[in-house]
Backbone as JSON, one array per atom type, in Angstrom:
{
  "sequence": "XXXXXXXXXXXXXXXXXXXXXXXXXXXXXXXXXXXXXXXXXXXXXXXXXXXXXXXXXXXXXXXXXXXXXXXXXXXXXXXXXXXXXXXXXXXXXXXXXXXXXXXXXXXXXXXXXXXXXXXXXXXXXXXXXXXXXXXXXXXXXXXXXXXXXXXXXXXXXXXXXXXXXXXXXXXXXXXXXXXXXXXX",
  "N": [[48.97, -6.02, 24.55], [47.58, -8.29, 21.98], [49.52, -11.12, 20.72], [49.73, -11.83, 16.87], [47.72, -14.39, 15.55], [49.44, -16.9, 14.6], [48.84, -19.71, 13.32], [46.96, -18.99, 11.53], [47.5, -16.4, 9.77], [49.25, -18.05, 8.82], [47.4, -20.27, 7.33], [45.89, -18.24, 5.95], [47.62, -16.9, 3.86], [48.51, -19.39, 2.94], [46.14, -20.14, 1.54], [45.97, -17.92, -0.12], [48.31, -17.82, -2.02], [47.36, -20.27, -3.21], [45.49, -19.67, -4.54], [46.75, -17.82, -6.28], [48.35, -19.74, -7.67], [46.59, -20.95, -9.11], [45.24, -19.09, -10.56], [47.34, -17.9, -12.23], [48.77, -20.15, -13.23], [51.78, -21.65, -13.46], [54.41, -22.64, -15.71], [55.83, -25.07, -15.94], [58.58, -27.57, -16.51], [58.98, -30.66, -16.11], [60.85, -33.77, -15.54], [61.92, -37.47, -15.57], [65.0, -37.68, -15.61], [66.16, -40.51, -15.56], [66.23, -43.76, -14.5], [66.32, -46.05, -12.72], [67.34, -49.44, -10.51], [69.11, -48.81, -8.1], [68.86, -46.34, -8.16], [67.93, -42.37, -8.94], [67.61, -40.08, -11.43], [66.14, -35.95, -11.85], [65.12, -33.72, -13.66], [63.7, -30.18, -13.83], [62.16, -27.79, -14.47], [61.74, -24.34, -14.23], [60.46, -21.58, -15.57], [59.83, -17.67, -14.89], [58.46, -14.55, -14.3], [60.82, -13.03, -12.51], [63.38, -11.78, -11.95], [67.0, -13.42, -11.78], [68.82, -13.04, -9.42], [66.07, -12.19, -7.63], [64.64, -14.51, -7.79], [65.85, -16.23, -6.66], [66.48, -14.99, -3.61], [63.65, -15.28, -2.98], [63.46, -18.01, -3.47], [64.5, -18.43, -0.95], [63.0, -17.78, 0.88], [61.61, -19.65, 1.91], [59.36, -20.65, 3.72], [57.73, -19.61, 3.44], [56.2, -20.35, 0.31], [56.59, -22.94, 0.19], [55.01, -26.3, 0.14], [52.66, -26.57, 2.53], [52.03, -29.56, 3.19], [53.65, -31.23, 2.64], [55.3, -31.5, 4.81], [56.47, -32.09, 7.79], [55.29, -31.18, 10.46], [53.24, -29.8, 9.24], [52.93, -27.41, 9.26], [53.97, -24.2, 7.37], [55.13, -22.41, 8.29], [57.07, -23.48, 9.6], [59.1, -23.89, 9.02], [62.36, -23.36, 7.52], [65.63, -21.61, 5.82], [68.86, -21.57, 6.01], [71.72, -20.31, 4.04], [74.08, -20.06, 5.15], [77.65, -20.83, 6.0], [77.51, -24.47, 6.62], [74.65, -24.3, 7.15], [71.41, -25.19, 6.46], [68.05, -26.88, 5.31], [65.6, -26.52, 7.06], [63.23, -27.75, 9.82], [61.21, -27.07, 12.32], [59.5, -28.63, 14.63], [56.64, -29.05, 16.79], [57.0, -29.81, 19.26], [59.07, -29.53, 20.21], [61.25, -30.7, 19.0], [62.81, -31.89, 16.03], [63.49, -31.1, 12.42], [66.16, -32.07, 9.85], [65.97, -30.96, 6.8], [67.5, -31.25, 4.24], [71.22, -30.54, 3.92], [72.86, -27.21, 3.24], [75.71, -27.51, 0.73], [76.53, -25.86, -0.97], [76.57, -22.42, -2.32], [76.22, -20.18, -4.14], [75.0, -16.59, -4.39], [72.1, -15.24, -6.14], [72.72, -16.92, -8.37], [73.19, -19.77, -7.86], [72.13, -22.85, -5.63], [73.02, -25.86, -3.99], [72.4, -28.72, -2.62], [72.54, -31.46, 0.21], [71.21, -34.52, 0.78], [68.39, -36.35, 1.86], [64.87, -35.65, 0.89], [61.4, -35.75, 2.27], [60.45, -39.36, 2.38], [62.5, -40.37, 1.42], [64.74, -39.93, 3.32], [64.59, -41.24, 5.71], [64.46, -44.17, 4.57], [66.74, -44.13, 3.69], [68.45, -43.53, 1.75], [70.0, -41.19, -0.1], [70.8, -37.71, -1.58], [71.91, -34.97, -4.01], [70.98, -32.11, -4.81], [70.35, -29.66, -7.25], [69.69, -26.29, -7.47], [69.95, -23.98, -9.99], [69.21, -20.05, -11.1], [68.75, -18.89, -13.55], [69.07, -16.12, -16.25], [66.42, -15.42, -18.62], [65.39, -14.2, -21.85], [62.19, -13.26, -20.42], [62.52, -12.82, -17.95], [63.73, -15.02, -15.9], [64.99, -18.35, -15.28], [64.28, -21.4, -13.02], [66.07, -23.97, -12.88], [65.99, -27.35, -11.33], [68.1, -29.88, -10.36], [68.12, -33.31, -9.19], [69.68, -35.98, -7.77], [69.7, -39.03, -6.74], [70.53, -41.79, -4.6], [70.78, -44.84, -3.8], [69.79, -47.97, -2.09], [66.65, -49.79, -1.95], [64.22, -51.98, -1.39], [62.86, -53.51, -4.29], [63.79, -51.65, -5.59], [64.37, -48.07, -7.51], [63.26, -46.9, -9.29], [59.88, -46.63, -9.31], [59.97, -45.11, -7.74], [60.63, -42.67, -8.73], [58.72, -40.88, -10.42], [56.84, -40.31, -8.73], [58.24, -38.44, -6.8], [59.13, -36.48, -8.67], [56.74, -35.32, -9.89], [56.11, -33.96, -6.61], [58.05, -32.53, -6.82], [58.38, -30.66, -8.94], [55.64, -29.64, -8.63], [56.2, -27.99, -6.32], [58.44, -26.23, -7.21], [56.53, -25.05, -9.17], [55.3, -23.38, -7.19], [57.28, -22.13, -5.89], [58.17, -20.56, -8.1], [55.35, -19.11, -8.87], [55.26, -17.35, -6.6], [57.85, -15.9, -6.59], [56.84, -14.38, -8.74], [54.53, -13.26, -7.6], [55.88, -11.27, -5.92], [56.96, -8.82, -7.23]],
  "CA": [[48.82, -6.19, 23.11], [47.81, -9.56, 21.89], [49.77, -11.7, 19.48], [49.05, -12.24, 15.87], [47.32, -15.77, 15.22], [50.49, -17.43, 13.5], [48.37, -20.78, 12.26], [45.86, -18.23, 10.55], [48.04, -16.14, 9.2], [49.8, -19.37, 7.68], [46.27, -20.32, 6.86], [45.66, -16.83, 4.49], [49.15, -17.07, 2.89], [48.09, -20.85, 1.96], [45.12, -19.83, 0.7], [46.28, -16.79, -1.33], [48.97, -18.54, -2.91], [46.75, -21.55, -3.82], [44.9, -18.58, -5.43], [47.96, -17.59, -6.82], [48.51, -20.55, -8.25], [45.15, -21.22, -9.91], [45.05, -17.73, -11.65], [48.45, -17.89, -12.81], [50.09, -21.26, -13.37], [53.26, -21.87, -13.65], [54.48, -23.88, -17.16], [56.64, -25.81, -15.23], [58.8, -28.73, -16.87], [59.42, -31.66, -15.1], [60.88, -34.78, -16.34], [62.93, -38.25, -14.43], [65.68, -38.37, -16.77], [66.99, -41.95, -15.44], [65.33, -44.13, -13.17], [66.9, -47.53, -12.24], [67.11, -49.86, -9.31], [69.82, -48.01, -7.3], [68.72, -44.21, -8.2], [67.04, -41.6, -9.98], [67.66, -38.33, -11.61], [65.28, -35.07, -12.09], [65.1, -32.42, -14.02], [62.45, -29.54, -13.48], [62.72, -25.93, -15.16], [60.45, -23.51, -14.08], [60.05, -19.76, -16.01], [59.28, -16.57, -14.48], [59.11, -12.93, -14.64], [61.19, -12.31, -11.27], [65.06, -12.15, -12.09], [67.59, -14.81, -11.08], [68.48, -12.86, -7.7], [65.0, -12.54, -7.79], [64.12, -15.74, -7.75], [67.04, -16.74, -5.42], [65.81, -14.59, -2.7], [62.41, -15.92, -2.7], [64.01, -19.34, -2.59], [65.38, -18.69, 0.05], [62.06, -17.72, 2.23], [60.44, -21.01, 1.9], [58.29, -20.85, 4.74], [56.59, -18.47, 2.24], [56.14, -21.02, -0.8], [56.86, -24.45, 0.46], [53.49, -26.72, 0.6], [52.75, -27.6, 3.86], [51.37, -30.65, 3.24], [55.03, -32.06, 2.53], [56.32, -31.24, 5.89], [56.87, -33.42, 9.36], [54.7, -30.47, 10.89], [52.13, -29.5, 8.76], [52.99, -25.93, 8.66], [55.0, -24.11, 6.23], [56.26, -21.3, 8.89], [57.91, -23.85, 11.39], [60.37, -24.08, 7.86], [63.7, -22.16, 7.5], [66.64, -22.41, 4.84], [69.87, -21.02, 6.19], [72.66, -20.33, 3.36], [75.65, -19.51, 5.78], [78.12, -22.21, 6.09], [76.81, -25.46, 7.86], [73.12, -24.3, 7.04], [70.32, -26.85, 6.21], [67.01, -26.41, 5.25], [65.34, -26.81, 8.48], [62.07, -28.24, 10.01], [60.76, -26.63, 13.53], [58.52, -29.65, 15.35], [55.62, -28.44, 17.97], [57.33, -30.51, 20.52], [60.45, -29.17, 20.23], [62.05, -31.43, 17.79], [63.26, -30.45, 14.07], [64.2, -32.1, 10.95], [66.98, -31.37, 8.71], [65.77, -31.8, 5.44], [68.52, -30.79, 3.52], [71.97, -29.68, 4.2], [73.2, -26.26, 2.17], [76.7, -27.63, 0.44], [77.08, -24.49, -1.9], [76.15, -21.47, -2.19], [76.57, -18.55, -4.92], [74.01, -15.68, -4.13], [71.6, -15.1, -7.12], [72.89, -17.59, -9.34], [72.91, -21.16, -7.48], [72.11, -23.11, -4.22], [73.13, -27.1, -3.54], [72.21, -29.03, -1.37], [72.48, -32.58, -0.06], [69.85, -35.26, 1.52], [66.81, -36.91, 1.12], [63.77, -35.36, 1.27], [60.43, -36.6, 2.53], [60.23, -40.23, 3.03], [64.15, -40.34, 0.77], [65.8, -40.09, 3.9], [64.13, -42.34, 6.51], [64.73, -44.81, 3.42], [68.67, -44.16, 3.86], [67.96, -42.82, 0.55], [70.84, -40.05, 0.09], [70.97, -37.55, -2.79], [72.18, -34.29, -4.45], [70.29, -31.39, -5.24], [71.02, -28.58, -7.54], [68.92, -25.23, -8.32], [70.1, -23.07, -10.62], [68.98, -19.71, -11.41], [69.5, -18.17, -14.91], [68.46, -15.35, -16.57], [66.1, -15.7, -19.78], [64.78, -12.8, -22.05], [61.53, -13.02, -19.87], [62.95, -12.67, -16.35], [64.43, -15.79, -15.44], [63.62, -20.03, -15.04], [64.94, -22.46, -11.88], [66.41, -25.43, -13.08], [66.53, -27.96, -10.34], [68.61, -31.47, -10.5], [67.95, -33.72, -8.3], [69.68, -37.02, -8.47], [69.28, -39.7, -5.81], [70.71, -42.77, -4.53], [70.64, -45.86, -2.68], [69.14, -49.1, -2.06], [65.31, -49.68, -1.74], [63.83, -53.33, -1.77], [62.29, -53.39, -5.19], [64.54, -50.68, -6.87], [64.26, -47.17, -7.05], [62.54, -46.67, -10.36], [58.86, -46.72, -9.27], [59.7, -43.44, -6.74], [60.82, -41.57, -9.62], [57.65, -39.84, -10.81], [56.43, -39.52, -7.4], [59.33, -36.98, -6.0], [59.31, -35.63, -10.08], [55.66, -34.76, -9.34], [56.15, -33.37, -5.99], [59.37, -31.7, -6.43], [57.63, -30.03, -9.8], [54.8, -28.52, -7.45], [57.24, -27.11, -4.78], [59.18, -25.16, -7.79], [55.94, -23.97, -9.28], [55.03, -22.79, -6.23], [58.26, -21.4, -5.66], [57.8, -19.34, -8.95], [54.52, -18.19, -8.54], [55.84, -16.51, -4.84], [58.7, -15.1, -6.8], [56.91, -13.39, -9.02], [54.02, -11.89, -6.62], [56.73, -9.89, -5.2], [57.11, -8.05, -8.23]],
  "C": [[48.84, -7.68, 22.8], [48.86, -10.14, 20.49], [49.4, -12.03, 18.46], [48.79, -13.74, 16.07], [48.5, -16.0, 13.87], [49.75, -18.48, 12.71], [47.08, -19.63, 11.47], [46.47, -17.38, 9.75], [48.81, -16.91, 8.43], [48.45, -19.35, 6.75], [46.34, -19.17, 5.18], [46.72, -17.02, 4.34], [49.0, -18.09, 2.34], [47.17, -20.4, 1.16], [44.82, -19.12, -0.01], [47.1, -17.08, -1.75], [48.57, -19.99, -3.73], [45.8, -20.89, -4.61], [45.32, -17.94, -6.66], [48.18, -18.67, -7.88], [47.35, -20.66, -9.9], [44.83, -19.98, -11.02], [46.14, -17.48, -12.4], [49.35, -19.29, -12.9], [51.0, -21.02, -13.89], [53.51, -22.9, -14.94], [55.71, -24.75, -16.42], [57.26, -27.06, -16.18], [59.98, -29.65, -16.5], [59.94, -32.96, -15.94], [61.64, -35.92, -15.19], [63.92, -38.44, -15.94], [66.32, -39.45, -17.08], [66.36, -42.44, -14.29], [66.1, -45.67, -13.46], [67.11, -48.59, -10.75], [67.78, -49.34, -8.08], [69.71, -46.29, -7.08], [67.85, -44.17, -9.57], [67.55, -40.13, -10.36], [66.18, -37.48, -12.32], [66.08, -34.47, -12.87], [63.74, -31.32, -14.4], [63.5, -28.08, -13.87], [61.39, -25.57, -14.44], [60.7, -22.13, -14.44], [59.14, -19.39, -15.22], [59.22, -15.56, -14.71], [60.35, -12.56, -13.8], [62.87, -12.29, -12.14], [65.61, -13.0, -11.85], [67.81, -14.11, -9.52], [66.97, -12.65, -7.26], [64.32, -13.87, -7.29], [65.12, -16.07, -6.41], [66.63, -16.02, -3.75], [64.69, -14.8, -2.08], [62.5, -17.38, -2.48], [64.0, -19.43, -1.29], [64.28, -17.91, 1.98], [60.75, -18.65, 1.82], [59.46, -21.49, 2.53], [57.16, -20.49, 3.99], [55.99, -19.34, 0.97], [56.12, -22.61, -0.78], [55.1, -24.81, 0.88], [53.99, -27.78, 1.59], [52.47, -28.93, 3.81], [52.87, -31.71, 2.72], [56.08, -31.5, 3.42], [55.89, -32.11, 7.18], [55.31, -32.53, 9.81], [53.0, -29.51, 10.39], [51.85, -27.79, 9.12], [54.18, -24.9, 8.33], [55.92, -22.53, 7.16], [57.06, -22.2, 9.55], [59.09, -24.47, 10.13], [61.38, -22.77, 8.18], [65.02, -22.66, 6.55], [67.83, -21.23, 5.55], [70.92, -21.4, 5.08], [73.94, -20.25, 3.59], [76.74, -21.66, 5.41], [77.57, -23.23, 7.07], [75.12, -25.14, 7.8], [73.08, -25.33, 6.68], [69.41, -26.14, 6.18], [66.26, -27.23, 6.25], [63.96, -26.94, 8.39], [61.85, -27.72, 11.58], [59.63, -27.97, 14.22], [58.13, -29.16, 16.58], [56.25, -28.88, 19.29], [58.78, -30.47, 20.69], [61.79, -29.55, 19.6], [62.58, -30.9, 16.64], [63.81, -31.85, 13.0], [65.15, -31.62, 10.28], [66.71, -32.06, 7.91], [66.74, -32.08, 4.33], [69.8, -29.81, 4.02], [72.45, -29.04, 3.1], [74.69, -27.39, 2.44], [77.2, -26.65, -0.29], [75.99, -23.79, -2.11], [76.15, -20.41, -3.18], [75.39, -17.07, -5.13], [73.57, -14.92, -5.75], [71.76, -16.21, -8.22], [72.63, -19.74, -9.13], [73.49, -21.73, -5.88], [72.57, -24.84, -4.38], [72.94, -27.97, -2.36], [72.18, -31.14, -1.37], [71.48, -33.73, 1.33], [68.93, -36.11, 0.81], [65.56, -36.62, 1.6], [62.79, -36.19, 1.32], [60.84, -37.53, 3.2], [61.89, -40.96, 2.31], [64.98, -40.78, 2.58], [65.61, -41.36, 5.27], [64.55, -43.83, 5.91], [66.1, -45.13, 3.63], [68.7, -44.17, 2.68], [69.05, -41.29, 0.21], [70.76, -38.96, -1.6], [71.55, -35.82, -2.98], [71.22, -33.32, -4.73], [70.67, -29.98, -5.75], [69.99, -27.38, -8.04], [69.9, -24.11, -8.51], [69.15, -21.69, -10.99], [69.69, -18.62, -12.9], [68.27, -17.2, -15.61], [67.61, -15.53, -18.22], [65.46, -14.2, -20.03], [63.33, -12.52, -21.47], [61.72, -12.5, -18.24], [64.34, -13.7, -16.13], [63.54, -17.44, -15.3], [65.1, -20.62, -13.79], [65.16, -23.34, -12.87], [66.92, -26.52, -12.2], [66.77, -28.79, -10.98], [68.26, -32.24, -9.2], [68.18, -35.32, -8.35], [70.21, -37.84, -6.92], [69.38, -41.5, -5.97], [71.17, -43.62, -3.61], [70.24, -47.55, -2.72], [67.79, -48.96, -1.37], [64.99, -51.04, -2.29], [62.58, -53.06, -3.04], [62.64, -52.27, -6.56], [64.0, -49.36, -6.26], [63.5, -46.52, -8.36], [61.45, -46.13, -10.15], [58.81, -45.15, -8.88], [60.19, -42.26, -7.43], [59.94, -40.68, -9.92], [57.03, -39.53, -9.61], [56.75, -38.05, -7.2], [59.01, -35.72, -7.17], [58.39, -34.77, -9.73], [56.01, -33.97, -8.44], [56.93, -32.33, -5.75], [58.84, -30.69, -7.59], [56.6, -29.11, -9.01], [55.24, -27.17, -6.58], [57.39, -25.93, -5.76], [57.78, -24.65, -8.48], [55.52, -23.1, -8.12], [56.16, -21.66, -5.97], [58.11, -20.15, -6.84], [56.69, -18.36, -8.88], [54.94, -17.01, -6.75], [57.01, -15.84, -5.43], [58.3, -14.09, -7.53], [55.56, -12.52, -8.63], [54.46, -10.93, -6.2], [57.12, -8.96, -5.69], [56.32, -7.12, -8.42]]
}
């Protein structure tokens, strides 16, 4: 019996959630609410239909929702988020390597995840930061509210990389919504 084709099956899951996307956006709202030479803070809501465990569950299979194209590896299965104690949201590398992108610091199942790091090019940087998603229930389903507040030293400040991450970290969570509420 042969094995499924894992990069093609990534493949169709990219390409039906970028489908996903496009037929259903997400109202997503993103903002930097402080940007200065030592740090930055986010804030990003995103509404859905799915519930808050709902939503929290689909968080929490990111291989499923995460865009590849903001990973070491360039594909969104060789991801993994463990919630136990000592988890991290993890990176798989072809060559046997791995990234920790984020280590879990708290945990409350359905309601909120924490985590701490620097994603992307944050941590190479020595770039350290906080990260908080909340899920809460609204009379439609439910909305994420991530924080994400980040700090360090960076020759030239840290201002500029504010709307960057805002941007990218905005994407991720629509993404993340639209995948929460396909499953519905």
């Amino acid at each position: 019996m042969s094995q499924p084709n894992r990069r093609g099956d990534g493949i169709m899951a990219s390409t039906w959630l970028v489908t996903l996307l496009v037929l259903a956006p997400v109202s997503t709202m993103a903002e930097v609410l402080a940007a200065g030479e030592g740090g930055f803070s986010l804030r990003i809501e995103t509404p859905m239909r799915a519930s808050p465990a709902q939503a929290y569950d689909a968080f929490l299979a990111i291989e499923r929702w995460w865009d590849a194209d903001h990973s070491y590896s360039g594909k969104a299965e060789n991801l993994s988020l463990d919630v136990s104690p000592g988890g991290a949201f993890l990176e798989r590398l072809d060559d046997g390597g791995f990234v920790v992108h984020l280590a879990v610091v708290y945990a409350r199942p359905g309601t909120e995840l924490r985590f701490s790091g620097g994603l992307g090019p944050l941590r190479p940087m020595g770039l350290e930061g906080t990260m908080t998603v909340r899920f809460e229930a609204t009379d439609d389903g439910s909305k994420t509210v991530m924080l994400y507040n980040v700090s360090g030293f960076a020759e030239g400040g840290l201002e500029a990389l504010a709307p960057i991450v805002d941007r990218v970290q905005a994407g991720q969570m629509a993404r993340h919504a639209a995948y929460a509420d396909s499953l519905l």
